[in-house]
N, C-alpha and C positions, 0 to 999 in steps of 0.2 A: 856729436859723439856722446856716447852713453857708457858705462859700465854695464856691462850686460850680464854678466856672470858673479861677478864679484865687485862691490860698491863699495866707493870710499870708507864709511862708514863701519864695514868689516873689516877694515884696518885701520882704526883709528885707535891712538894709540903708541900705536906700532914706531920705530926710529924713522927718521924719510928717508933713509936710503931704503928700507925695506918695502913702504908706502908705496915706490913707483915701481915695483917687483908689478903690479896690475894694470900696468899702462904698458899693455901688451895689445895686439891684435887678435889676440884668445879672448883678451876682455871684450872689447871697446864693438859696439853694435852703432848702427845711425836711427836716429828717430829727429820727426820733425822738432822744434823749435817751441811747438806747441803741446806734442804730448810728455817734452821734457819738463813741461813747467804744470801741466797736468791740466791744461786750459781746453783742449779737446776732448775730456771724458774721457780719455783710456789713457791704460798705464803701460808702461812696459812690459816688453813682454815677463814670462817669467824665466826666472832662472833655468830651468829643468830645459824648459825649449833651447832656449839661446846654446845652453853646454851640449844640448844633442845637434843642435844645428850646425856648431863650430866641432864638433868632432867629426859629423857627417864632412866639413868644409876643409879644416885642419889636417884630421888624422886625429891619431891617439896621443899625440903632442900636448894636447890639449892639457890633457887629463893628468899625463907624467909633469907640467908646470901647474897644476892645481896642487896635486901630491908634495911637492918642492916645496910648498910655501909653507912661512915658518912659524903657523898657527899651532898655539895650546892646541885648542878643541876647535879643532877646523870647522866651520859651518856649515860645508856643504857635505860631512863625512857621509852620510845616508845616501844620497842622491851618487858618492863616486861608489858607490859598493856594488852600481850595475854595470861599472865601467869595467875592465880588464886592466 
């Protein structure tokens, strides 16, 4: 399991009850073993696909728990302005 959307890392910081708000199935994408460690030359995919893939997958669910989350300056704010 991977964070596909949203990475530890953009919440770091953050209190841990808030941290596991992205150990969602909106988040979490699978990739092998090897391209998690980056031992296979490629990276994950990026963000922009994974969130179009999971809303295609989801629904607009998606989008309404990206919104919810209780970021200052959200990270992905540019990328949700194509969402509804």
């Amino acid at each position: 399991m991977h964070e596909g959307i949203l990475s530890r890392r953009d919440v770091q910081g953050w209190p841990m009850e808030w941290r596991v708000l992205i150990m969602t199935p909106f988040n979490c994408i699978l990739i092998s073993r090897e391209a998690n460690l980056g031992l296979d030359g490629k990276s994950p995919p990026p963000r922009a696909r994974v969130l179009a893939e999971h809303v295609h997958m989801y629904g607009p669910g998606v989008v309404r728990w990206l919104r919810s989350l209780p970021f200052k300056s959200h990270p992905l704010r540019g990328l949700l302005e194509g969402y509804p």
